[in-house]
Biotite code that builds the C-alpha atoms (Angstrom):
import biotite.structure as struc

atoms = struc.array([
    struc.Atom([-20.220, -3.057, -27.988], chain_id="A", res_id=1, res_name="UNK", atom_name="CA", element="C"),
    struc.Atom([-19.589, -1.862, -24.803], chain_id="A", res_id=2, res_name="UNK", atom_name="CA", element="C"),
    struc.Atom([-15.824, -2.688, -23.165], chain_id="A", res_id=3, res_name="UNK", atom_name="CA", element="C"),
    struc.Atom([-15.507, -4.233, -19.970], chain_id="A", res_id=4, res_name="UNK", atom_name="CA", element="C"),
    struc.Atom([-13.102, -2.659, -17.896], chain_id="A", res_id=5, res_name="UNK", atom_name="CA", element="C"),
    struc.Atom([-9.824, -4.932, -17.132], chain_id="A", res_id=6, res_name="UNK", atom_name="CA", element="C"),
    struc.Atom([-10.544, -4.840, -13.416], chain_id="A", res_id=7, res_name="UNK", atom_name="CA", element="C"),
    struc.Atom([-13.385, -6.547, -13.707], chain_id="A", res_id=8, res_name="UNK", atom_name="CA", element="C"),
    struc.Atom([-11.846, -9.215, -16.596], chain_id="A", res_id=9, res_name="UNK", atom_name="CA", element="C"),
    struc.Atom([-8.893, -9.879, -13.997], chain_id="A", res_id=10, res_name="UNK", atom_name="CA", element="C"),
    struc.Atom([-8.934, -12.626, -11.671], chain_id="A", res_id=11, res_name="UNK", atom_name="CA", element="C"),
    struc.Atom([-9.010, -11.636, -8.316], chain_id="A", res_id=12, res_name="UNK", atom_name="CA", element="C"),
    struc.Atom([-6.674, -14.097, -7.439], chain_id="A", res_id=13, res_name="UNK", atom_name="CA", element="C"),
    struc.Atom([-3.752, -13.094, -9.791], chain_id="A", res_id=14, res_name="UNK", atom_name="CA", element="C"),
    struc.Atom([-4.242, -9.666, -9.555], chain_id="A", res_id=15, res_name="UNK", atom_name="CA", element="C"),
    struc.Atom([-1.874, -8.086, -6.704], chain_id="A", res_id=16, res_name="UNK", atom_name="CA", element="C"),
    struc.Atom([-4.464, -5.020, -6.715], chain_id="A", res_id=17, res_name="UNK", atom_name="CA", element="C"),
    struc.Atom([-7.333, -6.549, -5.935], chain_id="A", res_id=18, res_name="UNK", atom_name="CA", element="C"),
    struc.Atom([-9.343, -5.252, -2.982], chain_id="A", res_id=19, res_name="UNK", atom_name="CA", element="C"),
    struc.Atom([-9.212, -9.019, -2.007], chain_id="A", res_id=20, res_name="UNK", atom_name="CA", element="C"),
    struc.Atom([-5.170, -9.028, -1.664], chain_id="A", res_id=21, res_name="UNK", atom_name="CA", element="C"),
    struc.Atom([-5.820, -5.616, 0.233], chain_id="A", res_id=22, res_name="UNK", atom_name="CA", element="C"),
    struc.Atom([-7.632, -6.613, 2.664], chain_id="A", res_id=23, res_name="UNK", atom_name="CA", element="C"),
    struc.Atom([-4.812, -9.139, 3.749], chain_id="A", res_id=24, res_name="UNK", atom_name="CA", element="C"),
    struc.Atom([-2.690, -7.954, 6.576], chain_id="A", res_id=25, res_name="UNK", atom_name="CA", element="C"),
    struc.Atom([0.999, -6.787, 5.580], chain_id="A", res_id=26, res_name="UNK", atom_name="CA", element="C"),
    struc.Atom([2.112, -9.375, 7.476], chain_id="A", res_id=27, res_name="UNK", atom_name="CA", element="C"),
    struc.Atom([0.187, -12.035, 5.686], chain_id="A", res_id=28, res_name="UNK", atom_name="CA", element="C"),
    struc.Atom([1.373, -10.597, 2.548], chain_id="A", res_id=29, res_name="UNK", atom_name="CA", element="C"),
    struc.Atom([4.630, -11.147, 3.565], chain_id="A", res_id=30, res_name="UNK", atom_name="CA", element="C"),
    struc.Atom([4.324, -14.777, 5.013], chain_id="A", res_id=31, res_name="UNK", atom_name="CA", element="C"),
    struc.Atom([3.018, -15.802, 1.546], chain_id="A", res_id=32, res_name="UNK", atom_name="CA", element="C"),
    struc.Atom([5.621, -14.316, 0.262], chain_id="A", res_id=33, res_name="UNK", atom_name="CA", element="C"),
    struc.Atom([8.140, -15.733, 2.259], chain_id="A", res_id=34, res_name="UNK", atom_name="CA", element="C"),
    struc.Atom([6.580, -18.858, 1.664], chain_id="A", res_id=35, res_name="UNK", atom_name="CA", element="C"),
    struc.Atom([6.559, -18.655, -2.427], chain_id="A", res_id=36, res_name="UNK", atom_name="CA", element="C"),
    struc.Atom([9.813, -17.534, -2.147], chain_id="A", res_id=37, res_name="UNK", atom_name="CA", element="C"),
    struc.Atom([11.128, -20.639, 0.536], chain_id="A", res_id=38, res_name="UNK", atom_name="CA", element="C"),
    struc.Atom([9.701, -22.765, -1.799], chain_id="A", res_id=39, res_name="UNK", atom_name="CA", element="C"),
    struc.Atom([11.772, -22.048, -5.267], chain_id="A", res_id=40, res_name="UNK", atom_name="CA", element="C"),
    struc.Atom([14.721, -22.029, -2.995], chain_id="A", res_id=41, res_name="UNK", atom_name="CA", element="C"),
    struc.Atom([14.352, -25.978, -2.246], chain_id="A", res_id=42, res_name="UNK", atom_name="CA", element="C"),
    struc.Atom([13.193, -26.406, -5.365], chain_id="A", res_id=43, res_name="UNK", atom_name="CA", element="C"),
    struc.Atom([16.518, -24.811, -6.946], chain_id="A", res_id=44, res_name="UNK", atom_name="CA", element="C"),
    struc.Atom([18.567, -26.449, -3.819], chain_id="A", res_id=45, res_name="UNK", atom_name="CA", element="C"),
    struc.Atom([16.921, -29.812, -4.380], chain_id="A", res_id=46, res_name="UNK", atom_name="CA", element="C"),
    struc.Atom([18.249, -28.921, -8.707], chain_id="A", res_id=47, res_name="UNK", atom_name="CA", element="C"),
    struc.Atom([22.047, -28.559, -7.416], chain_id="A", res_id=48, res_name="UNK", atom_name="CA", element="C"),
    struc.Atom([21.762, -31.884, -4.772], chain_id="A", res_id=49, res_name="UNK", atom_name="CA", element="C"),
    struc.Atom([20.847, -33.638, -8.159], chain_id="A", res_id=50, res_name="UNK", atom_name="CA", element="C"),
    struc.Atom([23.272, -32.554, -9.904], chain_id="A", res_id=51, res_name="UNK", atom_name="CA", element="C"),
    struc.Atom([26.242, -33.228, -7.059], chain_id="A", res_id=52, res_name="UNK", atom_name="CA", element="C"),
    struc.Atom([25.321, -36.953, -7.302], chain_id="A", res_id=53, res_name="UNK", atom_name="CA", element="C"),
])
């Protein structure tokens, strides 16, 4: 049986080399990013303000 080729098997949506993700702007890239990345700070910030109390 003919193989499909992992490209096509891949979700577009968690595969950085899509041609979806490349047609974002660098600068979106980066605000998600940013954003992904502001967000496991407070969640690791919010983790230490628990354990101060």
């Amino acid at each position: 049986q003919p193989q499909t080729p992992a490209h096509i098997s891949r979700s577009p949506a968690h595969n950085p080399h899509s041609p979806s993700f490349l047609l974002q702007s660098p600068a979106q890239i980066l605000q998600a990013v940013e954003r992904e990345e502001r967000g496991e700070l407070e969640r690791i910030i919010a983790r230490l303000e628990e354990e101060q109390r």
